[in-house]
N, C-alpha and C positions, 0 to 999 in steps of 0.2 A: 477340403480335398478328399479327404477317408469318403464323407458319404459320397459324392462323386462318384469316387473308384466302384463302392459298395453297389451304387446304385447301375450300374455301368456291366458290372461281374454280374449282378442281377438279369439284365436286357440280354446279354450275349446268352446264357445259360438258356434260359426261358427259349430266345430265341433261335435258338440249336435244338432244343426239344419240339418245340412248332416246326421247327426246319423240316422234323425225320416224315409226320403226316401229312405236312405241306406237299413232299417230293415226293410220299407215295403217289399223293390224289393224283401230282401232275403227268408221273409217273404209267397211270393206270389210264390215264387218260389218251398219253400218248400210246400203249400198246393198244388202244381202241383204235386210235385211228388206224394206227399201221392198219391193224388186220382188215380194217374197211379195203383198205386201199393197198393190197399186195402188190400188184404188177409195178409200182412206181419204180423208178431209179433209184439207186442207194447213193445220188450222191441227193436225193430230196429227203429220202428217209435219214440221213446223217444230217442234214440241217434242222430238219424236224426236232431228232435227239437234241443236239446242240441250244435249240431255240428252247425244248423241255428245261435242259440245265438252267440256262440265264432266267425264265420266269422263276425255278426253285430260288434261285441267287437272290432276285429280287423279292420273293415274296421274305425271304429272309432279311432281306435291309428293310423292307417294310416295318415287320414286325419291329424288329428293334428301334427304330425308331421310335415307334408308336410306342413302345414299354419303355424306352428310357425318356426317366424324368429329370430336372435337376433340382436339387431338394432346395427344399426354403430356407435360406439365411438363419430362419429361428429356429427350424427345426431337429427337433434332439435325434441323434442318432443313436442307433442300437434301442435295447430294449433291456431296462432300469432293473435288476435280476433281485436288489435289495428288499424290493416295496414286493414279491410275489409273494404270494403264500404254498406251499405245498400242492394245494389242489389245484392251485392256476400254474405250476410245474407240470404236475401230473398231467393235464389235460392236454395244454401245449404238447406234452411228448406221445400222447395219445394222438392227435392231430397228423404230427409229423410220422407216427408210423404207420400212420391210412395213407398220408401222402406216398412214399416210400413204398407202399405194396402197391398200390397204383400204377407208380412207373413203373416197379416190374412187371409185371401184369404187359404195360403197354412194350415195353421191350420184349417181353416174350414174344408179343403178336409179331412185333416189326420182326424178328428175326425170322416166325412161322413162316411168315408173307415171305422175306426174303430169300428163304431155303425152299419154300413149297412151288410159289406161284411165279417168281421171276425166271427161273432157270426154264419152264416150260414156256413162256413168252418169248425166250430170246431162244430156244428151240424151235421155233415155229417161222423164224425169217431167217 
């Protein structure tokens, strides 16, 4: 049941971080169109938006899906901290702190994106 949960907490996470560049692309794509096609009605351009959300939604259950696994019967879970040595410490936590700068890095963007380029998008309809 633990790797289950484990594995499950894994999917959703992953899959909220995929969520944030999934909802830009769909995001940017739909301010394209709008501005193709100013003169429409807003009740087509509110469906449009609307119809943008549910593909975010679902490219988000995709995902998860696709990354959650359910583990094998025999399969040991976690990772055995006894049998490490020093330098397979050290590296793993070297690893983990490229990861870590990484996503900051990609959170600074989304945020750039969302304070620069959105507010000028939804100024423009």
């Amino acid at each position: 049941m633990e790797a289950i949960l484990n594995n499950l907490i894994k999917a959703v996470g992953w899959s909220i971080f995929h969520s944030l560049w999934q909802g830009a692309v769909v995001y940017a794509l739909l301010l394209l169109t709008l501005s193709l096609l100013p003169k429409r009605s807003a009740r087509l351009k509110h469906n449009m938006a609307y119809a943008a959300m549910c593909i975010t939604f679902v490219g988000f259950c995709i995902t998860l899906f696709s990354l959650f696994k359910l583990p094998a019967p025999s399969a040991p879970v976690g990772v055995n901290t006894q049998n490490l040595s020093i330098t397979d410490i050290a590296a793993l936590t070297h690893i983990s702190e490229g990861l870590h700068q990484q996503a900051e890095k990609l959170t600074l963007q989304d945020c750039c994106f969302s304070f620069v380029c959105l507010p000028q998008g939804i100024k423009s309809y």
